[in-house]
C-alpha positions as CSV (number, residue, x, y, z in Angstrom):
1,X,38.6,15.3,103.4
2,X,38.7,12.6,106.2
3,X,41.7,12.7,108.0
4,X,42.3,9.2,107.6
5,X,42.5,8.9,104.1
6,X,44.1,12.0,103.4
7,X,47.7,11.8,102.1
8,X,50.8,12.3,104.2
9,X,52.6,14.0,102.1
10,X,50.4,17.0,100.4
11,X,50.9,20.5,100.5
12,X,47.2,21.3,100.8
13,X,47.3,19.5,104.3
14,X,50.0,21.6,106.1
15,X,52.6,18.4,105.6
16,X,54.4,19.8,102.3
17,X,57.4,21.5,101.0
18,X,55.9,24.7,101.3
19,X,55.9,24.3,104.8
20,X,59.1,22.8,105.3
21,X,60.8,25.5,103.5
22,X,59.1,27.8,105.9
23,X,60.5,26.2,109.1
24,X,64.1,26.3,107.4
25,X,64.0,29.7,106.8
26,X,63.0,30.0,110.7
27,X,65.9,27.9,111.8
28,X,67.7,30.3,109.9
29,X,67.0,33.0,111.0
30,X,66.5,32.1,114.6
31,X,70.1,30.4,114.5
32,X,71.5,34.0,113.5
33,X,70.2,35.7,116.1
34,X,71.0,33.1,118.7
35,X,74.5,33.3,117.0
36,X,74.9,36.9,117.6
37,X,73.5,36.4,121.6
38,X,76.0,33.8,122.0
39,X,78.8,35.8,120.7
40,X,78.1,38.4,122.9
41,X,78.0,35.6,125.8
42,X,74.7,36.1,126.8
43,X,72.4,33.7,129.1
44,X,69.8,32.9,125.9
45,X,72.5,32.4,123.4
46,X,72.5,29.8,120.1
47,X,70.0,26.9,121.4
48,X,67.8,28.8,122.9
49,X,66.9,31.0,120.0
50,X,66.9,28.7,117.6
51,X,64.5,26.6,119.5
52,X,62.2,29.8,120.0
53,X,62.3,30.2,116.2
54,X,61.0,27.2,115.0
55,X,58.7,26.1,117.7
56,X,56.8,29.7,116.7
57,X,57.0,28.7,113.2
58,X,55.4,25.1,114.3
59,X,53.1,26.4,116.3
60,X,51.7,28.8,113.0
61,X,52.1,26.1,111.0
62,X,49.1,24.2,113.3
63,X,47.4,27.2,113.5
64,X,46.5,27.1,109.8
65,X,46.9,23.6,109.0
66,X,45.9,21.5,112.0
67,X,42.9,21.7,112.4
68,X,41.2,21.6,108.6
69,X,39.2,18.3,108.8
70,X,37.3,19.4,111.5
71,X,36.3,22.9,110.0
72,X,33.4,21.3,107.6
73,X,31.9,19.7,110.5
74,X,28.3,21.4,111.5
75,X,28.6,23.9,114.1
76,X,32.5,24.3,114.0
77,X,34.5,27.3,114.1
78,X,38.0,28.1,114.6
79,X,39.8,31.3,114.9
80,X,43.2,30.4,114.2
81,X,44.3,33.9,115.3
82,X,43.6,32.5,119.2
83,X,47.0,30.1,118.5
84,X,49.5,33.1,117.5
85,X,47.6,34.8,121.0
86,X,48.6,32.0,123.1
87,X,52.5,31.8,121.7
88,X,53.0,35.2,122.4
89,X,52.1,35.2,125.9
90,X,54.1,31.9,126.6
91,X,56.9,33.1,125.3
92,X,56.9,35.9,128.4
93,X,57.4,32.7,130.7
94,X,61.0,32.6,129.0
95,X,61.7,35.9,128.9
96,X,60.9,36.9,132.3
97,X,63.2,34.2,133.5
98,X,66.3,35.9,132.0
99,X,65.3,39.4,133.7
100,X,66.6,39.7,137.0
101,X,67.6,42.3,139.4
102,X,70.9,43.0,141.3
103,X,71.4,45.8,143.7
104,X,70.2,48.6,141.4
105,X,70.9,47.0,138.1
106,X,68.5,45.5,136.1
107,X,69.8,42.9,133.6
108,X,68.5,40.3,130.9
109,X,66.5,42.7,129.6
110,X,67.6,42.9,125.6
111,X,67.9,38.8,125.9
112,X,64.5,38.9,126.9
113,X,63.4,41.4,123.9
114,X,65.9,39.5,121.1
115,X,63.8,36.0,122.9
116,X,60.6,37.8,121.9
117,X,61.6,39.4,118.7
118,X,62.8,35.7,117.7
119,X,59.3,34.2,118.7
120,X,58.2,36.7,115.9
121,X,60.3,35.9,113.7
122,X,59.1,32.3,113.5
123,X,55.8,33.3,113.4
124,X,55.8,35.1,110.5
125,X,58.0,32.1,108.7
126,X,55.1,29.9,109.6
127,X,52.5,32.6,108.7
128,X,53.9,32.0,105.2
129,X,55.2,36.0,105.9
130,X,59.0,35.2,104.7
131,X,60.0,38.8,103.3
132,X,58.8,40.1,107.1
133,X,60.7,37.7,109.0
134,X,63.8,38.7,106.7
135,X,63.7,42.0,107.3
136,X,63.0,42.1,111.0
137,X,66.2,39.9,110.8
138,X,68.0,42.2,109.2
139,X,66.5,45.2,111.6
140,X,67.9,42.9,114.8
141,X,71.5,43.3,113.6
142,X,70.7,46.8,113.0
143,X,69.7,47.5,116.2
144,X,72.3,45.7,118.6
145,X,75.0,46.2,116.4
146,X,74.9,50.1,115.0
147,X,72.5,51.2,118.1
148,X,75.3,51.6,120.3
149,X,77.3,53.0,118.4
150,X,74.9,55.4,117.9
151,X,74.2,55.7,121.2
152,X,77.7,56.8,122.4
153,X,77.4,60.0,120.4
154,X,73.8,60.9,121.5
155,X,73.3,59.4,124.5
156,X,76.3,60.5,127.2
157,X,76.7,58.0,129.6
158,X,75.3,55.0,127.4
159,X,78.7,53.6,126.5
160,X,79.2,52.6,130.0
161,X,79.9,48.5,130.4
162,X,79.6,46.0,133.1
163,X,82.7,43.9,133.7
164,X,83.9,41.5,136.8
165,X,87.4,41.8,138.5
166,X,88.3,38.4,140.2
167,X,91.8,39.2,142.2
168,X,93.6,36.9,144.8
169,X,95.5,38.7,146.8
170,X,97.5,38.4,150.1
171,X,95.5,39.4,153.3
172,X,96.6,41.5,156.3
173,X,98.1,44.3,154.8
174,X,94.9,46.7,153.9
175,X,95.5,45.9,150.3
176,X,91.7,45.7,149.3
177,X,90.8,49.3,150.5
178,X,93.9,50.7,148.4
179,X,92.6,48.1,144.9
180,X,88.9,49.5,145.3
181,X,90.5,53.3,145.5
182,X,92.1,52.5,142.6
183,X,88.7,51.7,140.0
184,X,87.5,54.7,141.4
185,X,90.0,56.8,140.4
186,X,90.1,55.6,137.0
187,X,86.1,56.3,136.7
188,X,84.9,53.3,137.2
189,X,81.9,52.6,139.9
190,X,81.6,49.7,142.3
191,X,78.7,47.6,141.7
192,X,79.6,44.9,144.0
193,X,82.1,43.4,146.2
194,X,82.4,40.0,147.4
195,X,85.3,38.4,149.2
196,X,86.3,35.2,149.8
197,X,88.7,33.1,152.0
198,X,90.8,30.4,150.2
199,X,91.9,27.9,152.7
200,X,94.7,25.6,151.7
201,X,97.1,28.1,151.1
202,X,100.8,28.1,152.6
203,X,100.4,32.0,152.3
204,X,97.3,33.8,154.0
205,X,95.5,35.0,151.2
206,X,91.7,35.9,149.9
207,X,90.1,36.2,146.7
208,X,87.6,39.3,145.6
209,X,85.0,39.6,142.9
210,X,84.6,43.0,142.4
211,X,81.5,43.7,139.8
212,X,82.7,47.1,138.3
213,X,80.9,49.6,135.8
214,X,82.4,52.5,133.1
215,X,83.1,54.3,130.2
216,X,86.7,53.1,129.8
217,X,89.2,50.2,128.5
218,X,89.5,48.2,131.8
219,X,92.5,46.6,130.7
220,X,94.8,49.9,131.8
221,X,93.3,49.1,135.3
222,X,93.5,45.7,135.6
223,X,97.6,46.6,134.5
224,X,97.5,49.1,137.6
225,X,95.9,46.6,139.6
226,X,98.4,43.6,139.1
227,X,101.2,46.1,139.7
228,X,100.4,46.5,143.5
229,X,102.4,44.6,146.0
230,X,100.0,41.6,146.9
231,X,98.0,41.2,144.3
232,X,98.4,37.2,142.9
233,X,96.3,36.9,140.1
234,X,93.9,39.4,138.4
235,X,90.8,37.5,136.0
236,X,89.0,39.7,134.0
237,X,85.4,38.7,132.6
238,X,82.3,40.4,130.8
239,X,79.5,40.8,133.3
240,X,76.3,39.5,131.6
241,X,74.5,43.0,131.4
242,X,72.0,42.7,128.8
């Protein structure tokens, strides 16, 4: 069939509903998992999946269908298996730019698998696979919502969360010694600790971030905290640890 003549609107040729039901079901499913990253406030969160999800689903979509008026043609051959090859790999471009390391921590690392698992999941929406893609869906959920849960009963140690402390407090009274003893003592570890000046200020004071890691609630510390005699203002934030 010439290319030319061949109708816009035809199943047969890759452009039908078929295959727009197949990227729908892939911004689906995408859009759940990049819901569940965003609640979590992760760096890859709603957009970003989403996007992953049905350019993968595209991209299988002109695998098998793009390239069919040139497959009669005398010494032509295609492997559309080459295509899914080449998604896969370029989707580690995006995933290794959410991995990053700080001090001994290594973060990003489940965005980066839920990125890749979502790149999957559009491919087999576009590889006409829709009971797969469902169920690896389904399995995601599975995995980052029961996992830990899991994990806290087998795994000692693995309930262990990153969080960040931002404090002002008033300088020149040895306060933030005394604030850092006090994490410790409640189990928590010091990841990192950075302190700032804040100019401007009738009263001399400083503002620290203190990146801190454990087991426990930390609202009981950041309570202990704000009790101490100096302390201004105590902010409390998830650290971005997956």
């Amino acid at each position: 069939m010439n290319v030319l003549t061949a109708p816009l609107w035809d199943v047969n040729n890759g452009q039908g509903l078929r295959q727009l039901s197949e990227l729908g079901l892939a911004l689906l499913l995408s859009s759940l998992i990049g819901w569940e990253r965003a609640r979590q406030q992760k760096s890859a969160g709603l957009r970003t999946h989403t996007l992953v999800g049905i350019a993968s689903a595209l991209m299988m979509e002109v695998s098998q269908h793009g390239f069919t008026n040139v497959l009669g043609l005398e010494n032509v051959s295609f492997d559309p298996s080459r295509v899914a090859a080449q998604i896969v790999s370029g989707i580690g471009f995006i995933g290794g730019g959410l991995i990053f390391v700080r001090r001994d921590a290594v973060r990003g690392l489940t965005t980066a698998a839920t990125i890749w698992l979502t790149c999957a999941v559009g491919m087999a929406c576009g590889g006409g696979l829709p009971v797969l893609a469902i169920a690896v869906t389904a399995l995601h959920f599975l995995v980052v919502r029961g996992y830990p849960l899991l994990a806290d009963r087998l795994v000692p140690g693995a309930a262990a969360t990153a969080f960040e402390l931002r404090m002002t407090y008033r300088t020149g009274s040895a306060l933030l010694p005394q604030l850092m003893e006090t994490c410790t003592r409640r189990g928590f570890r010091i990841l990192q600790v950075r302190v700032d000046r804040l100019p401007g200020r009738t009263d001399p004071a400083a503002q620290v971030l203190l990146e801190l890691e454990g087991e426990s609630d930390p609202a009981p510390l950041t309570a202990d905290l704000f009790q101490s005699d100096g302390v201004i203002d105590i902010e409390l934030t998830a650290a971005t640890d997956e």
